[in-house]
N, C-alpha and C positions, 0 to 999 in steps of 0.2 A: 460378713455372713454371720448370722446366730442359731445355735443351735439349743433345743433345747430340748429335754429327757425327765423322763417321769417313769417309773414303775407302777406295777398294779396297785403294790401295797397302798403307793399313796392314793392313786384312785378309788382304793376302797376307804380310805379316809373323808373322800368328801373335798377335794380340793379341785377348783373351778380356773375357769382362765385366766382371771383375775391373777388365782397363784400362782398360775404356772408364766408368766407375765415379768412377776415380780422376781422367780429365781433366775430369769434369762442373765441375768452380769453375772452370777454366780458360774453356770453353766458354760461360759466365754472361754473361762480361766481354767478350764480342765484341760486333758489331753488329750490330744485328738485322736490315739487308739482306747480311748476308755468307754466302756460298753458295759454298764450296769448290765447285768444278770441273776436268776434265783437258779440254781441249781444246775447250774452252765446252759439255763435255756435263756433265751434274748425275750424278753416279756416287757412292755413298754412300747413308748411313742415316742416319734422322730419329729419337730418340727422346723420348718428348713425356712428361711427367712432372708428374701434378698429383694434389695431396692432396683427396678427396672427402669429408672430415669433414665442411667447410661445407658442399657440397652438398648432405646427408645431411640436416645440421640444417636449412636451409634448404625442404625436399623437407618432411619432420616438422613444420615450423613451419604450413607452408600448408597441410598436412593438417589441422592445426588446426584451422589458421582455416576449412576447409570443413567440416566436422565441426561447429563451433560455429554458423555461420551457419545451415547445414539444421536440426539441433536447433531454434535459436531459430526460425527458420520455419515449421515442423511446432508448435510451442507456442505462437507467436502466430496460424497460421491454425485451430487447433482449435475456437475459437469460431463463424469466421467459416464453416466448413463444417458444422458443427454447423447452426447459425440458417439456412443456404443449402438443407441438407438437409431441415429442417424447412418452409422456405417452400414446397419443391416439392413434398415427402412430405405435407401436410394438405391440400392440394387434392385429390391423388388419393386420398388414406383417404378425403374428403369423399364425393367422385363413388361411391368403390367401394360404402361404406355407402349410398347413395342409392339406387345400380343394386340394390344389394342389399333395398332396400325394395321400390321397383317392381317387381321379379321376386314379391315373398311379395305384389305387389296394394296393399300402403300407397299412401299419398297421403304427397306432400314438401310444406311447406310452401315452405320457403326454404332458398336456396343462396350461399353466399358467390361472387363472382367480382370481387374488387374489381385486381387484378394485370393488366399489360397486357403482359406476355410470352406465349410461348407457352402453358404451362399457362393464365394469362389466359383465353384463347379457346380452348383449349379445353375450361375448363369454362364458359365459356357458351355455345360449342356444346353442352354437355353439357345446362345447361339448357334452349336451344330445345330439344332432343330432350325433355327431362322436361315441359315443358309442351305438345308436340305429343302426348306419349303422354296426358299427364291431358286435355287436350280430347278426342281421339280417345274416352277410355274418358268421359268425362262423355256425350258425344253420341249413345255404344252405348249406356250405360244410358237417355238417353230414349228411342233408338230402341228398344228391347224393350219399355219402357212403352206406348209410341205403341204398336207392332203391336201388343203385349196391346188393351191398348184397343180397336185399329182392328178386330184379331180377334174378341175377347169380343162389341161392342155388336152387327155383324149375324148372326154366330153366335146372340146370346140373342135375337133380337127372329125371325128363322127357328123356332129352338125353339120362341118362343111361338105363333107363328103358325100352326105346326104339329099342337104339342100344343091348339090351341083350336079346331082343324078337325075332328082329332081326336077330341075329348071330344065333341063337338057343342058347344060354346059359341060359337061364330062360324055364322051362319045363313046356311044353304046357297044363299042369293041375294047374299050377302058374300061366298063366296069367290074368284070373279074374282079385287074386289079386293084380296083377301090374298094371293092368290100373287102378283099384280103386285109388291108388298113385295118379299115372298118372291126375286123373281125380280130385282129392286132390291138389295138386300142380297148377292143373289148375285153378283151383278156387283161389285159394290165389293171382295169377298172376291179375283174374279177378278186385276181392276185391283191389288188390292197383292201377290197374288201373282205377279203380269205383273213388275212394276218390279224385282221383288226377283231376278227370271230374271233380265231385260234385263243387270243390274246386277253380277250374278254374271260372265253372259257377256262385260262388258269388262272386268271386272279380270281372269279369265283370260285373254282374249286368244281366245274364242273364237270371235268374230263374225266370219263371213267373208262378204267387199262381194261383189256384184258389180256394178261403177256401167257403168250404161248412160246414154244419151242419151233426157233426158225433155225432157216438153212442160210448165214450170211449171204454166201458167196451167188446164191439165187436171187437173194433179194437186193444187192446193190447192181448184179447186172441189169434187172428190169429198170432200176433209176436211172442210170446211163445213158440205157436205151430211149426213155424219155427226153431227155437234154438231146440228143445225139443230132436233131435238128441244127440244135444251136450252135453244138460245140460244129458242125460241119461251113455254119455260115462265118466265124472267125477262125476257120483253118484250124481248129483246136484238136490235138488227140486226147484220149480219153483210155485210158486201162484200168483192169480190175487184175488186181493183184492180192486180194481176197482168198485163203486159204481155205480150197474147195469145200474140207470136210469140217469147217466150222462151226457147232453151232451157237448159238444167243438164247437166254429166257429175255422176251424183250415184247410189249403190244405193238403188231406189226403195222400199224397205221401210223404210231406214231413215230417209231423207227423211220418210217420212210420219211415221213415230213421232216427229220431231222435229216438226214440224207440230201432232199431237195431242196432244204433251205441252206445248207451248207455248199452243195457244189454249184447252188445257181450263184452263191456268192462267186464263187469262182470262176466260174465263167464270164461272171460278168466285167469283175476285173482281171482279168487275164488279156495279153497281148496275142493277137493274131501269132496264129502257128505256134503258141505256146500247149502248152500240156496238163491233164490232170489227171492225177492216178488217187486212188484208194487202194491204200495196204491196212492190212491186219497183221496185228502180233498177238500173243498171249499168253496165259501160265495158267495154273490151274484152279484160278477162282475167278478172272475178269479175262474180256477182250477186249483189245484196244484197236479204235480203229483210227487211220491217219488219214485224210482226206488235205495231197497234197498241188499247188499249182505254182508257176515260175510266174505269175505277174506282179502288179505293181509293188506288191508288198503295202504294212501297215506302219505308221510310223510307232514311234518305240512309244509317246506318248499319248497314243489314241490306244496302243494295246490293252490295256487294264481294262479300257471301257468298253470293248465293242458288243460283249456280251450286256449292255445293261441298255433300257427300251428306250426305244428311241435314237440313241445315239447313233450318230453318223461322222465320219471324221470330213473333214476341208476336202481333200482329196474325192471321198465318197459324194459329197455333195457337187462333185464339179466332175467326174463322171456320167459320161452321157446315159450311163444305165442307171437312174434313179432309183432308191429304194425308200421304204420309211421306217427301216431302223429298226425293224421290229424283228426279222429271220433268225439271228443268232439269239436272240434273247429269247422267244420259240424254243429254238434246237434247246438250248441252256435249260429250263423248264423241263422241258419233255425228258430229254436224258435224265436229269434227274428223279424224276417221276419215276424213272422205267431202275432206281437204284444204280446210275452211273455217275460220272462226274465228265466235265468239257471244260478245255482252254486253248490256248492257242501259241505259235510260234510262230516268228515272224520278221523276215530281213529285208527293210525300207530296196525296193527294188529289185529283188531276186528272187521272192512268193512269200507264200505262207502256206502254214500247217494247222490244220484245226485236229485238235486229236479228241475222243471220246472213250470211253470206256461201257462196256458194261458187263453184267455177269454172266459167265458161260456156265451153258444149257447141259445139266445132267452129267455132271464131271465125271461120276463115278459109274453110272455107265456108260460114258463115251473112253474111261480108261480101263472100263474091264473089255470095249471091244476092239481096241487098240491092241493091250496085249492077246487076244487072239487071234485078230490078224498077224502079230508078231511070232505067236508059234507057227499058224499057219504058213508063214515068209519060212520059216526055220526047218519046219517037216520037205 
């Protein structure tokens, strides 16, 4: 490096680059704290003088060397992005081809999800999805069998009964009880065209409450009294153990249907000279009710499901009293609608219990008129 320095003085002498050129080896040889000055003020020019060849090569070399690194970087990850893009990209070719099956109606066998990153999970949420959809469409398919069924047998046996009145082949002191059939069958036609409305109307959302204040122990004698037909043609007793002064905020249409769809269950499975009662308990924000019988019982792994549409257990399908599956999933719905909750208990041959809940009607005047009947007891 060269440095070199000049004062005013000499600039006002007239001395050009030329001079100031010449004294640079002069200038080399000084000391590097020396600092011409006039009167301790710094007056004067600095010129700074350095060769940038090295720099140049030095600047070239490192470009090199970043140049070479990035290359070899980009040729050694090209495997490892390759096999990365591959591990992400065949899951979802997987899933796509799958969804693409499902939509043409195919049936998937099996799905790989063996990865516990993201894609992971979500291609086995993919396949809960694919096996929600295959149960769903396996359960339509029985369910259209079942109605065919349920439809066809009192359809054909109407027909016959009809065309044999008809003909004259059934003698006109028989027909009473042919139309009683007749009038049997039609009902049942009624009954699963009932469930399939009901059923309609809560997936749309179209049922509208309107919950009043009932008198329990009123309203489960009148259901009773309906069944009482039935329960008298399998020798079945029937009790209301319903706590007179109870009441429910509950829409009393739907109350009942929950009621009817529950102890027709019961009755239908329940053994000759068997029994069913409804009890009520409660505290002072819900009532509970139990709607209990001694027959066949549910097995332990059909209990989870009996609330959900459709479902029917082995047993239930090979009972002479056919249903389509739909009554407690109803009840299920509707109680909740009305702000309760329903389940069930249940021991494989010795009954079951369907219990429900809902909120009791007016707490705080039905406990301020409790305690005046209570002084009143006391005066």
């Amino acid at each position: 490096m060269s440095v070199g320095i000049t004062c005013s003085s000499d600039i006002q002498q007239g001395f050009t680059k030329e001079d100031l050129s010449k004294s640079l080896p002069r200038v080399r040889t000084m000391r590097n704290d020396f600092i011409p000055s006039i009167n301790k003020k710094i007056e004067g020019a600095i010129l700074l003088l350095c060769p940038i060849s090295n720099i140049n090569h030095n600047i070239a070399h490192m470009n090199l060397i970043i140049w070479s690194v990035a290359v070899a970087m980009i040729i050694v990850s090209i495997p490892f992005i390759y096999l990365n893009s591959r591990r992400i990209s065949n899951p979802i070719k997987e899933m796509d081809a799958t969804a693409r099956k499902i939509a043409a109606g195919e049936m998937v066998d099996h799905m790989v999800t063996e990865s516990k990153d993201e894609i992971g999970r979500l291609s086995k949420s993919f396949k809960d999805m694919k096996d929600k959809i295959e149960k769903t469409e396996e359960m339509r398919r029985e369910l259209i069998a079942d109605v065919s069924h349920e439809l066809r047998t009192p359809l054909t046996s109407i027909n016959g009964f009809v065309q044999g009145i008809i003909d004259g082949i059934i003698e006109p002191e028989n027909h009473r009880e042919y139309m009683l059939l007749i009038q049997e069958e039609t009902n049942r036609l009624i009954c699963l065209t009932s469930d399939f409305l009901d059923l309609a109307k809560l997936q749309s959302g179209g049922i509208e409450l309107h919950k009043e204040r009932l008198h329990l122990f009123t309203l489960v004698e009148g259901v009773l009294i309906e069944f009482s037909n039935l329960a008298i043609n399998k020798q079945l007793s029937m009790i209301n153990q319903v706590t007179s002064q109870l009441y429910v905020t509950a829409d009393p249409s739907a109350l009942k249907q929950v009621l009817i769809n529950i102890i027709s269950n019961a009755i239908k499975y329940s053994t000759e000279e068997g029994q069913i009662s409804v009890e009520s308990e409660h505290d002072i924000y819900n009532v509970r009710l139990v709607v209990c019988d001694n027959g066949i019982g549910i097995a332990e792994e059909d209990l989870p499901h009996i609330f959900e549409k459709f479902y029917r257990s082995d047993r239930a399908r090979n009972n002479e009293g056919k249903s389509t599956g739909l009554g407690l999933s109803i009840a299920k719905n509707l109680v909740e609608l009305n702000g309760g909750s329903i389940w069930a208990e249940s021991t494989e041959g010795k009954g079951t219990s369907v219990i429900f809940t809902l909120p009791v009607s007016d707490y705080r005047e039905r406990k301020n008129e409790t305690f005046t009947n209570r002084l009143h007891l006391i005066h």
